[in-house]
C-alpha positions as CSV (number, residue, x, y, z in Angstrom):
1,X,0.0,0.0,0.0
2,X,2.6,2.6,0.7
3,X,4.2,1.6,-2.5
4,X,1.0,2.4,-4.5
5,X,1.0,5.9,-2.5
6,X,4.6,7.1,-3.0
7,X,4.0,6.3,-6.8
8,X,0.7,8.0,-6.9
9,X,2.0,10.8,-4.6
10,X,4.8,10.8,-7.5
11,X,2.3,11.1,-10.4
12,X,0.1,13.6,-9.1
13,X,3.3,16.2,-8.6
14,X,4.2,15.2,-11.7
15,X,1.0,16.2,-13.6
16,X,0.2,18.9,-11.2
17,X,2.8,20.7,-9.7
18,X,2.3,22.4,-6.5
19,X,0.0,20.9,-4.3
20,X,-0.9,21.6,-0.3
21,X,-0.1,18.6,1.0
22,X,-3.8,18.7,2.4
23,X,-5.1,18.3,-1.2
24,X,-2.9,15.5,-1.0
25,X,-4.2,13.7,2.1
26,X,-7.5,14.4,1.2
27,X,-6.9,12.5,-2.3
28,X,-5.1,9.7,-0.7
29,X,-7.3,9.2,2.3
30,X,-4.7,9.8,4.6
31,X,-3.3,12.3,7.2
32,X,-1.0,15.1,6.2
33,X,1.0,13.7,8.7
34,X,1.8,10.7,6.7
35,X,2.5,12.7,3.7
36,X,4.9,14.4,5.1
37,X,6.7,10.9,5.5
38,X,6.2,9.8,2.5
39,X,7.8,13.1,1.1
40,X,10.7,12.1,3.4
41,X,10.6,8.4,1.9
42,X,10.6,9.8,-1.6
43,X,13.2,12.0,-1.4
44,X,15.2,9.5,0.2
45,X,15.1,7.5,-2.6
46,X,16.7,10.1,-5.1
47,X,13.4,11.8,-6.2
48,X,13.9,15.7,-6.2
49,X,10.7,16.6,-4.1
50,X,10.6,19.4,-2.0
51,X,8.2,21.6,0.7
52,X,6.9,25.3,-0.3
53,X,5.9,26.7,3.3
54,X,3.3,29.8,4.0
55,X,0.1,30.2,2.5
56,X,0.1,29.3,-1.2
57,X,2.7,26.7,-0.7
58,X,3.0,23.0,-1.1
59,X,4.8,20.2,-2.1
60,X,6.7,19.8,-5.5
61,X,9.2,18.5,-7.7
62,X,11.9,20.2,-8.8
63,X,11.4,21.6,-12.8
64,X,12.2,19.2,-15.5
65,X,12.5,16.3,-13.2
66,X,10.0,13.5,-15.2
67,X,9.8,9.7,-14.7
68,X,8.5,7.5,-17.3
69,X,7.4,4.7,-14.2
70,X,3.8,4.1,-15.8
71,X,2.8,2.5,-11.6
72,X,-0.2,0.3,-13.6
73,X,-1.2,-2.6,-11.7
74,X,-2.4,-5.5,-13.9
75,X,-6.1,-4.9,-13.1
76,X,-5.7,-1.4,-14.0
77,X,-4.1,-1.7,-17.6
78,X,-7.1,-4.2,-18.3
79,X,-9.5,-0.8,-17.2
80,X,-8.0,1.4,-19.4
81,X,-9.5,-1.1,-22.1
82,X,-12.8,-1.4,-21.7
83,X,-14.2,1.4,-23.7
84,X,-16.9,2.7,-21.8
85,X,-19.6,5.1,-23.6
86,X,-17.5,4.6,-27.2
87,X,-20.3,6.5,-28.2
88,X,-18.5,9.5,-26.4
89,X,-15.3,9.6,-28.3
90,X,-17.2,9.7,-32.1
91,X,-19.1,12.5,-31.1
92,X,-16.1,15.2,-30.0
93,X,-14.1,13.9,-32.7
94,X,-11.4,11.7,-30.7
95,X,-12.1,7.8,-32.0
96,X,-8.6,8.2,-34.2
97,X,-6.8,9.8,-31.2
98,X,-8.2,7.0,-28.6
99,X,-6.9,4.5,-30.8
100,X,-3.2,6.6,-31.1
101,X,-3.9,6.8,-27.3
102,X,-4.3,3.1,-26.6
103,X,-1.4,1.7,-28.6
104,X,0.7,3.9,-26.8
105,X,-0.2,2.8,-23.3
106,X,-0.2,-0.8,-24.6
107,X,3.3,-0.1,-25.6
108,X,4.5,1.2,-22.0
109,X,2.7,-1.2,-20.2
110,X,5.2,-4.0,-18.4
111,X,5.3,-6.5,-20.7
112,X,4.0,-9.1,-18.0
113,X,0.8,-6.8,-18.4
114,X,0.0,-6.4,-22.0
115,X,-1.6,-10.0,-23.1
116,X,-4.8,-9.6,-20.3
117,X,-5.4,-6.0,-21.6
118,X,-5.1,-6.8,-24.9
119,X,-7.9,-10.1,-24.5
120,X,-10.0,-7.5,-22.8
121,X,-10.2,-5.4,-25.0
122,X,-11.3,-7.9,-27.3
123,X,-14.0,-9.8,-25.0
124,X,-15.6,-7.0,-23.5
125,X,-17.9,-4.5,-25.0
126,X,-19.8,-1.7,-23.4
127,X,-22.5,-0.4,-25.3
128,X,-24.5,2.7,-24.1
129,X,-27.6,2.2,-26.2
130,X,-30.6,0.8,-24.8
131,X,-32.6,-1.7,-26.3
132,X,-36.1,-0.5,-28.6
133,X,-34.5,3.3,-28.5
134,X,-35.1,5.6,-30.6
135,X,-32.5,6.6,-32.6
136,X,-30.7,9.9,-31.9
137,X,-30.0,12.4,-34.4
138,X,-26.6,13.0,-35.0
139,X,-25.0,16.2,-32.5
140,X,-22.6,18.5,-33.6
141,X,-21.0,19.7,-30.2
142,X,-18.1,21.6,-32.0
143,X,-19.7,25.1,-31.0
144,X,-20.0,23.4,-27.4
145,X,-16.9,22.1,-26.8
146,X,-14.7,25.5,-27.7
147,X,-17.1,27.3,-25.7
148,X,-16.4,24.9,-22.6
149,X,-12.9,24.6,-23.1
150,X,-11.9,28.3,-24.2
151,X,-14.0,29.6,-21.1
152,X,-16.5,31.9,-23.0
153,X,-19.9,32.5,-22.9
154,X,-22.2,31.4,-25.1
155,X,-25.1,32.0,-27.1
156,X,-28.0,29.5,-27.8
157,X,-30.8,29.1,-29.6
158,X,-32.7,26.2,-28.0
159,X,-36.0,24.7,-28.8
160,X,-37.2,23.0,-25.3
161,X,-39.7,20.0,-25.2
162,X,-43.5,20.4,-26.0
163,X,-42.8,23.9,-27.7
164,X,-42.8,25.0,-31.0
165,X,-41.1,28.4,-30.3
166,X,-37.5,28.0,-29.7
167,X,-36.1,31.0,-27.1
168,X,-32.7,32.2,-27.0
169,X,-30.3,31.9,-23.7
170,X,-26.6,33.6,-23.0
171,X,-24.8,30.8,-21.0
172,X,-22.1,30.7,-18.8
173,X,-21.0,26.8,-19.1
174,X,-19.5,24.4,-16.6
175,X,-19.2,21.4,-19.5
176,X,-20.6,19.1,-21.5
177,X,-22.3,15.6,-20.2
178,X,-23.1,12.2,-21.8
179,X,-25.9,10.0,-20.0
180,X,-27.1,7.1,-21.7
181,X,-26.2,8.4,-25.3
182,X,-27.8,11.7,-24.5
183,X,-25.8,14.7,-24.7
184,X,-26.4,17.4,-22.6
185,X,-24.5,21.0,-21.6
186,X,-24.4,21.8,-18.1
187,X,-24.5,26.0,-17.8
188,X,-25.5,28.6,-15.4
189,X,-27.9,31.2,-16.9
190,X,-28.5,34.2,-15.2
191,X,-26.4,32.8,-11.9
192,X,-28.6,29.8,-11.9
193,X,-28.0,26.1,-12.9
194,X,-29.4,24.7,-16.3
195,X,-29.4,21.4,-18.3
196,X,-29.9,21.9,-22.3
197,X,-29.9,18.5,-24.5
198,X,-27.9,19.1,-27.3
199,X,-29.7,17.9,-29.7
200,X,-32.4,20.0,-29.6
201,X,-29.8,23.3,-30.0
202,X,-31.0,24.8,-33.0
203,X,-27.9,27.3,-33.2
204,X,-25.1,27.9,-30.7
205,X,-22.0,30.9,-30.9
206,X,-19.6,31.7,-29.2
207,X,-19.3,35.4,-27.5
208,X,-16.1,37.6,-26.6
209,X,-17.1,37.7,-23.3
210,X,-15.1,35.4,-20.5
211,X,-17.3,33.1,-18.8
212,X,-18.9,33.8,-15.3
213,X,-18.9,31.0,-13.4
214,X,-20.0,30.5,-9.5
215,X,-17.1,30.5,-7.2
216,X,-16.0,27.3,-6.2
217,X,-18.3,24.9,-8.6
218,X,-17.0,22.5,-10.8
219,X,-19.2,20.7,-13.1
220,X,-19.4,17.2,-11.2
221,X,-21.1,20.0,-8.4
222,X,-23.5,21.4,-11.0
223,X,-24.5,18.1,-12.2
224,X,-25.2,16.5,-9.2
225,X,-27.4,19.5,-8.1
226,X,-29.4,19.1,-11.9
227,X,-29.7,15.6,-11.8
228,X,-31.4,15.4,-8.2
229,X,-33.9,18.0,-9.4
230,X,-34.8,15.6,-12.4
231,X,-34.8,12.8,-10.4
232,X,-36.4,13.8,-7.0
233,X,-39.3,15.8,-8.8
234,X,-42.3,15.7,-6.5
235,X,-44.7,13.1,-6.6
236,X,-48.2,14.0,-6.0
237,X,-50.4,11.4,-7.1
238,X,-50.1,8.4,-5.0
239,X,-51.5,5.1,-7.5
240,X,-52.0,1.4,-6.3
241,X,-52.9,-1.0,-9.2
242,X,-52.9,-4.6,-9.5
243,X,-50.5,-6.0,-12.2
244,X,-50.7,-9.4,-13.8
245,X,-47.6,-11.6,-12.6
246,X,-46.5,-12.8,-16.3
247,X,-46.2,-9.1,-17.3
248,X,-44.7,-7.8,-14.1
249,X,-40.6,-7.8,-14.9
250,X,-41.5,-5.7,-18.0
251,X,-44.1,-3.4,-15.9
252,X,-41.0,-2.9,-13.3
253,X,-38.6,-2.5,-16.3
254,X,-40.3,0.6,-17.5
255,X,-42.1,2.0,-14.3
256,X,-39.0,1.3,-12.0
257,X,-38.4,5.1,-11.4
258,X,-42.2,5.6,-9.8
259,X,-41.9,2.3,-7.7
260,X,-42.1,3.7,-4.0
261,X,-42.2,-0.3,-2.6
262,X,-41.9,-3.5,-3.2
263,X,-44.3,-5.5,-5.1
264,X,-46.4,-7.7,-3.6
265,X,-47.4,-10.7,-5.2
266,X,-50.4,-12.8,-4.4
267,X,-51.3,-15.3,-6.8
268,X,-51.7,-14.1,-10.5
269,X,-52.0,-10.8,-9.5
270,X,-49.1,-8.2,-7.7
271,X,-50.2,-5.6,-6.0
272,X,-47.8,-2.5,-7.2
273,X,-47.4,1.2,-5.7
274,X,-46.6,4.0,-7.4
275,X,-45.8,8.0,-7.3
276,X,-46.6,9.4,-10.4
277,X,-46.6,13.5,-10.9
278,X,-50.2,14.1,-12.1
279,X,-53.4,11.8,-12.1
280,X,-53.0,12.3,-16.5
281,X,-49.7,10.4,-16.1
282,X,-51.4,7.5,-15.0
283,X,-52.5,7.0,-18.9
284,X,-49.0,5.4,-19.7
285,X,-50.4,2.8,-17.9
286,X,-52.9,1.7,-20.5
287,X,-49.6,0.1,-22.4
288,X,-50.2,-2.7,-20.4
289,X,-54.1,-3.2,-21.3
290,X,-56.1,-5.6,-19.3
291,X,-52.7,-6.6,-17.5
292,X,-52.7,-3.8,-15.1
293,X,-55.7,-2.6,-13.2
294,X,-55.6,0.6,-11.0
295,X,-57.4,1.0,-8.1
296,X,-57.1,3.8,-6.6
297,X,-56.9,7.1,-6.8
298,X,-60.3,7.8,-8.3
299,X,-59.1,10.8,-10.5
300,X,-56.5,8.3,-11.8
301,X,-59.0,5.6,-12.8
302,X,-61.0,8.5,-14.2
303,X,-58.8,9.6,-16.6
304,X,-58.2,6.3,-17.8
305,X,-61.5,5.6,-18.1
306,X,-62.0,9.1,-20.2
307,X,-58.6,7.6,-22.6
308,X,-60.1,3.9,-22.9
309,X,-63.0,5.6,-24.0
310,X,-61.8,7.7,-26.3
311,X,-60.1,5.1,-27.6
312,X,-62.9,2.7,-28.6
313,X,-64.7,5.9,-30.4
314,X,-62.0,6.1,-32.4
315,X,-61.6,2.7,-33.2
316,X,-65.2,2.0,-32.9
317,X,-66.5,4.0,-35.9
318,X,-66.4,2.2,-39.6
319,X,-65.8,5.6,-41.4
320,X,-62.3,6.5,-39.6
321,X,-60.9,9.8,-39.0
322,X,-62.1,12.5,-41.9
323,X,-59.4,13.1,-44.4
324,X,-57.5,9.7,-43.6
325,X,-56.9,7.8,-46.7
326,X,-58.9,4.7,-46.9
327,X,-56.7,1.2,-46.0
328,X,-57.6,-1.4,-49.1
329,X,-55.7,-3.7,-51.1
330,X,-53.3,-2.2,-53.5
331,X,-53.7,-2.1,-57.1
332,X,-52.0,-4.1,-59.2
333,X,-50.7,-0.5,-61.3
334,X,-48.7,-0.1,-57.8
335,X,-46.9,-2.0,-58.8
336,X,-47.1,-4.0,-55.1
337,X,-48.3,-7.3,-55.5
338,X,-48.7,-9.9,-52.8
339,X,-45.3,-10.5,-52.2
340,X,-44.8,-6.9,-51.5
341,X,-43.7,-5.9,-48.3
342,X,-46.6,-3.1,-47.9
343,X,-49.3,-5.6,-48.8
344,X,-48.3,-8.6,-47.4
345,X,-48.3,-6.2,-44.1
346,X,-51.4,-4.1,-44.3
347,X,-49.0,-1.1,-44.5
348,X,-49.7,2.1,-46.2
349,X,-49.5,2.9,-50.1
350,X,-46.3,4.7,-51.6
């Protein structure tokens, strides 16, 4: 363990410089105490480190002092080869540089090393997609990106969901985040934390003007503080249903986030509590048809009631919707015959 600590101690001065040896201690879980030992250890050992005291000082090596000690562990050279979130790397343009990026740590890692990372890179496979998505249009975050890394503000024009009108922001931002494929910039506008997808930025420029971030937060800080606001958004419909048990892992697959307890299953039938935002919400629900029965509230079995039977009027009448084209066989001048896709699938004429 100490071993592990002087070389990371050793890499972080390296990449660093200056650091208070309570950054240090705080990073390494340990006292300040014991980095002042292992500064003696190290320097002991022939490695020019050396103690800054008073305010703004710290611990450092002396200039041009580098090691080439890579300090990977065998577990950690097979970690920098699973590619999580590949998706990541396409979208800022860095797929050719990961892959520069890769051979060169596979060509300073101890030889001892190199065979496991190399056969996992080959046997494991992170994909960030999920299943039945749909698919994203493509993102260009080049406008983004300078704006996060050359510290200036930034001018959008964003079109937000369930709105026609798109409205235009100045930005201060903190960076850019991926989550589950989606890209989203993290910015402060008007002092306050926002979240903007990107791709539903409809233009984006940079400004002369430096960026004005809060003092003292980072954009792991910001995130956090947007993500619980998306996730801990109150609840004020309380719903019980009944579910049927041979559709309940794909009811809990896709209503996992308003589960507030444990299903419990009697029979054919679990009973299932959930914490939906409005009693409308509750509509998703008729997905499931006759496998899922709520019970109470009454508004929420209301408004199902009001979509079931709007439902079977729509369905119900021979005519259809005015204005639809009428669904028949096609033609033979179509050019579709039976072994066409569209007719042997009731789909829609060309």
């Amino acid at each position: 363990m100490k071993s592990d600590r002087l070389l990371s101690i050793l890499l972080l001065l390296q990449t660093r410089g200056l650091v208070p040896a309570a950054d240090l201690a705080e990073r390494l879980e340990v006292s300040v105490r014991t980095i002042y030992r292992d500064i003696e250890a190290l320097s002991s050992s022939g490695v020019p480190v050396y103690a800054e005291r008073g305010r703004h000082g710290g611990i450092a090596l002396l200039p041009g002092f580098r090691t080439d000690v890579t300090g990977l562990t065998a577990d950690e050279s097979r970690a920098l080869f699973v590619l999580a979130a590949q998706g990541a790397h396409s979208a800022l343009g860095l797929d050719e540089a990961l892959g520069s990026a890769l051979r060169k740590v596979m060509a300073a890692l101890p030889e001892p090393h190199r065979p496991a990372a190399e056969l996992t890179s080959r046997r494991i496979l992170v994909d960030p997609a999920r299943w039945m998505r749909v698919p994203q249009p493509a993102v260009d975050l080049d406008v983004l990106n300078s704006a996060v890394f050359t510290d200036r503000r930034l001018r959008l024009r964003y079109r937000h969901s369930g709105t026609t009108e798109p409205r235009t922001y100045t930005l201060d931002p903190y960076g850019l985040v991926v989550k589950a494929g989606v890209w989203y910039l993290v910015a402060d506008h008007r002092a306050a934390p926002r979240l903007f997808r990107a791709d539903r930025v409809l233009a984006a420029t940079l400004t002369d003007a430096p960026v004005r971030r809060r003092p003292g937060q980072e954009l792991a800080d910001v995130w956090q503080v947007l993500r619980r606001q998306v996730e801990d958004r109150p609840a004020d419909v309380r719903v019980t249903a009944l579910v049927r048990t041979d559709r309940l892992d794909m009811f809990l697959r896709i209503q996992a986030s308003q589960l507030t307890a444990e299903p419990q299953v009697a029979g054919e039938w679990a009973r299932v509590e959930l914490a939906l935002p409005t009693a409308m919400a509750a509509r998703a629900l008729l997905a499931f048809g006759e496998s899922v029965e709520v019970l109470s509230p009454p508004e929420a079995r209301e408004e199902l009631a009001r979509a079931a039977a709007a439902v079977v009027e729509l369905y119900g009448s021979d005519s259809g919707r005015p204005g639809t084209l009428p669904v028949g066989p096609v033609s033979p001048a179509s050019g579709a015959g039976r072994d066409s896709p569209d007719a042997a699938d009731g789909g829609p004429p060309s």
